[in-house]
N, C-alpha and C positions, 0 to 999 in steps of 0.2 A: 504494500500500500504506500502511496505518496502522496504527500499532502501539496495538495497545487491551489492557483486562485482563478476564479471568476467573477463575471462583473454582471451583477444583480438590480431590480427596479421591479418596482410594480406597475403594470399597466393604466392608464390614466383611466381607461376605457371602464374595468370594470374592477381595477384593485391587484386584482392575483398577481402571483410572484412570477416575473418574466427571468428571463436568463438571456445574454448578449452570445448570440452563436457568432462564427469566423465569419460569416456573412453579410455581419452589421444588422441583422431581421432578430427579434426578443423570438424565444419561446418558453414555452410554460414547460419544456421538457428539460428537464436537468444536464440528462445526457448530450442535448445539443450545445452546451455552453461551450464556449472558447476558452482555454484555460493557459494560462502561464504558470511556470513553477515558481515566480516572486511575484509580490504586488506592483513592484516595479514593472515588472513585465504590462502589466494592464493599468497601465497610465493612460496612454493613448486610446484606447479603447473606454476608459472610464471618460475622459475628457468628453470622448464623442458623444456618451448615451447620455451626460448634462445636456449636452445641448438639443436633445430628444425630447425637451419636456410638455409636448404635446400628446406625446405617448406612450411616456414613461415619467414619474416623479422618482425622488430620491436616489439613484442610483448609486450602490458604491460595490466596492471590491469584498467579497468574503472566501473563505479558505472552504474547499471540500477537500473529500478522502477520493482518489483516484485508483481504482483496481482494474481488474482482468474483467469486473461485473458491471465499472463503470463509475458513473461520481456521486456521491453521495456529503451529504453537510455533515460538517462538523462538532456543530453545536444544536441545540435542541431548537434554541430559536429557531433555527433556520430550516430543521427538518419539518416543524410545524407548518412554519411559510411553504416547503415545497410541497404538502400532503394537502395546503390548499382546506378552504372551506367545513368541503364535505368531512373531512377526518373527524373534524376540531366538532361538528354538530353532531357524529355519529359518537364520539368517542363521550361526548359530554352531555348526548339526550337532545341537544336543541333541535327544531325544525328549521328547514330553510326553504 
């Protein structure tokens, strides 16, 4: 496993957790993020997705686990954000 970084935002559209694939296009799929092995690496690419903010707020740089199965977050925070909505009302009873 290696710990590498990607560059994260929430869609303006409807909220959920977008990811900056090599393409410059967000997706909600983790596995398409573009990832550098430093932060430094994704300067350039944080830069750009600020200036996104029609269709992205917030956006910054956070650290996932990189394997043979693919990427996954590091921290709870952020597994929450990638599982999205539905987890957090199934997990916790609420309706949506």
């Amino acid at each position: 496993m290696q710990r590498v970084f990607i560059v994260t935002a929430n869609r303006t559209a409807d909220g959920r957790a977008v990811y900056l694939a090599a393409d410059r296009t967000f997706s909600e799929c983790l596995d398409d993020a573009h990832w550098a092995p430093d932060e430094a690496g994704q300067e350039p690419q944080l830069l750009w997705a600020r200036a996104q903010e029609f269709d992205v707020c917030d956006p910054y740089v956070m650290s996932v686990r990189r394997s043979r199965e693919g990427l996954a977050p590091t921290s709870a925070r952020e597994h929450i954000r990638a599982a999205g909505p539905r987890w957090i009302a199934e997990r916790f009873g609420y309706a949506i």
